[in-house]
N, C-alpha and C positions, 0 to 999 in steps of 0.2 A: 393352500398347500405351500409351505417351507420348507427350505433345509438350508444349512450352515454353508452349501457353496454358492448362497448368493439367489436361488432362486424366489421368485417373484409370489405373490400371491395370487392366486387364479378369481379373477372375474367373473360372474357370471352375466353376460347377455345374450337376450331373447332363446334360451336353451343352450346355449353356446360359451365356450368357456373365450375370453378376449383373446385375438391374435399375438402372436410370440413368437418366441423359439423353443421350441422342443428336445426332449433326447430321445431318441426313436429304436429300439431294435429292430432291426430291417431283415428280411427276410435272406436266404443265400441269392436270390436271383434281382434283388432290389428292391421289389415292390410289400406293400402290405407294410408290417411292422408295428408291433409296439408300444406304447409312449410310455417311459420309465420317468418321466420327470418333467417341470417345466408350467410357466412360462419363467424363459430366461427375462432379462432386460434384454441383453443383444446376445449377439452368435459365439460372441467370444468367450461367454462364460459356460454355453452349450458346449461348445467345443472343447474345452477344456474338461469338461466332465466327461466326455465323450472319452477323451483322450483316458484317462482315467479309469473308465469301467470297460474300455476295449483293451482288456490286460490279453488276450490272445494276437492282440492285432491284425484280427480280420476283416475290420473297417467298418462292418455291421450295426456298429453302435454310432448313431450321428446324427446332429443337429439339424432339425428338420423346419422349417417355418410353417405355420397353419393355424387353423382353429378347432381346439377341441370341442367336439361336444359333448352334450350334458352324458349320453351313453357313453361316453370316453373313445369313441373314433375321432382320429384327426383328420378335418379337412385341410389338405397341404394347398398353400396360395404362394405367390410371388411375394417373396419378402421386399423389404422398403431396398434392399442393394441389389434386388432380382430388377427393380424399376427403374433404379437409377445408374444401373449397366443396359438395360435394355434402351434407355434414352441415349446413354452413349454412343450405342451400337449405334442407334438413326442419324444420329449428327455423323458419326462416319460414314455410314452407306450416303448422306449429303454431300461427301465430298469429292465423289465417283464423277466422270464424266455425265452430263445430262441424258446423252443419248445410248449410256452405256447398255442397256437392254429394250433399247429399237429393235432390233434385228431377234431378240428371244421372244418366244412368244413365253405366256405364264405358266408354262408346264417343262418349261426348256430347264434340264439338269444343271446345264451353264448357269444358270441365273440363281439357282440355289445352291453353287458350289462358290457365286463366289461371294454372297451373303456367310457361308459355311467357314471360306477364308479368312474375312475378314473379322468375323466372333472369333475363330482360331486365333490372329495376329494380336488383335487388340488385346487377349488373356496371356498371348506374351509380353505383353508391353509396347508392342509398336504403333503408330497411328499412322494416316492412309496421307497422301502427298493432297495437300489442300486445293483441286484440280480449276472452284471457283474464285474462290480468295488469291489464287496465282503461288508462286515460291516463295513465298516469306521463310518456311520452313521447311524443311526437306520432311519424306514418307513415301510409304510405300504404294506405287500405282499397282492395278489391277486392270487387265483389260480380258475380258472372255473372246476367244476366240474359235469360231463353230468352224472355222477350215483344218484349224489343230485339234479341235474336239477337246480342249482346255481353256485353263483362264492364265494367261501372261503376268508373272508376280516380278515387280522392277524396285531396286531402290532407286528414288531420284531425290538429290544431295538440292538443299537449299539454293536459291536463285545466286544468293552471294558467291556461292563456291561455286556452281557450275555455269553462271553468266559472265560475272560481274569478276569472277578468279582475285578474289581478295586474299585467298593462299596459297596463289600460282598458278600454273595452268597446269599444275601432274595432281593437287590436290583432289578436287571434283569424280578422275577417272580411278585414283588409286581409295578414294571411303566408295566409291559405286563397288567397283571389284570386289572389298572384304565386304561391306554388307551384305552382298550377292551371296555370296559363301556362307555369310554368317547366318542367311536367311535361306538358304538350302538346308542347313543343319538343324535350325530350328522346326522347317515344314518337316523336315524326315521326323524330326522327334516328335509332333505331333499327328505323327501317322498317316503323313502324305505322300503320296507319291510324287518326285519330283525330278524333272528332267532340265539340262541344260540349253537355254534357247540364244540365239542369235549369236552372236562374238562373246558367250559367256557372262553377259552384263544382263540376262535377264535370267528366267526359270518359266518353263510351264509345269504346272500342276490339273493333273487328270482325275482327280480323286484318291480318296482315302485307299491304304495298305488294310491289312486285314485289321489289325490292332495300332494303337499310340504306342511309342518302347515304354518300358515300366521307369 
């Protein structure tokens, strides 16, 4: 199967059409859906068709990763950037203090809220304060706290600025401050509920608002 935006020729193994990228109409509620087209090479070209035949812009129309089979149902699988975001994710939960979920036991909400935060943070772009490696670089700590019934969100500024004051000694407390601020604005927009903790240099986060803002 062809067509002129690039899509790929379909394979067939062991009754199975080869993994790819697909364009899927999706159901109104997400699930189910489709397959109008596909295998892409990557997402990017899914996407763009997607973009293209979603002329209502109801979002319904979208690039889905899996395997088709020979009945034309797709089984949907982690794509190669599903794996190599999910690998990111562990290198950062590696960066968390060691003994950070001694005290949760493996059904403690703490302990998957703040797994929850940091897939949140990381898809804004931030990374977690490298807690074994020491301050080479500044990031965001996280400490779960079961007397606040939350998890403790901190910017802390690279060892340079807040040790070693290589741009003064007001530099360290005045990037702590704005990122503090700038990392309230960001959890709200991701649909968190956020409150102001200690002298205003940190945040607790209790859990998700009803919805993310649009």
């Amino acid at each position: 199967m062809s067509s002129s935006s690039g899509v790929s020729s379909e394979v067939t193994l062991d009754s199975a059409v080869g993994a790819g990228w697909w364009l899927v109409a999706e159901d109104a509620d997400g699930q189910g859906g489709q397959v109008l087209a596909g295998p892409y090479p990557d997402r990017a070209e899914a996407a763009w068709d997607a973009a293209m035949q979603d002329a209502d812009g109801s979002g319904l129309v979208r690039p889905v990763y899996g395997t088709r089979r020979a009945d034309g149902l797709l089984l949907r699988r982690p794509s190669p950037q599903d794996w190599a975001w999910l690998t990111h994710l562990g290198e950062q939960l590696e960066r968390l203090p060691e003994d950070w979920d001694a005290a949760l036991s493996d059904s403690d909400p703490l302990g998957t809220l703040v797994v929850e935060l940091v897939a949140a943070l990381l898809d804004a772009g931030f990374t977690l304060y490298d807690e074994v490696a020491g301050g080479g670089t500044g990031g965001i700590s996280l400490t779960p706290d079961a007397a606040l019934d939350g998890v403790i969100v901190a910017w802390r500024t690279a060892d340079r600025l807040s040790i070693e004051q290589v741009r003064g000694a007001g530099a360290s407390p005045a990037v702590t401050q704005a990122m503090t601020c700038a990392l309230a604005e960001v959890l709200d927009g991701l649909g968190y509920a956020v409150e102001a903790f200690g002298a205003a240099t940190a945040l607790v986060v209790r859990g998700r608002t009803d919805e993310p803002r649009p």
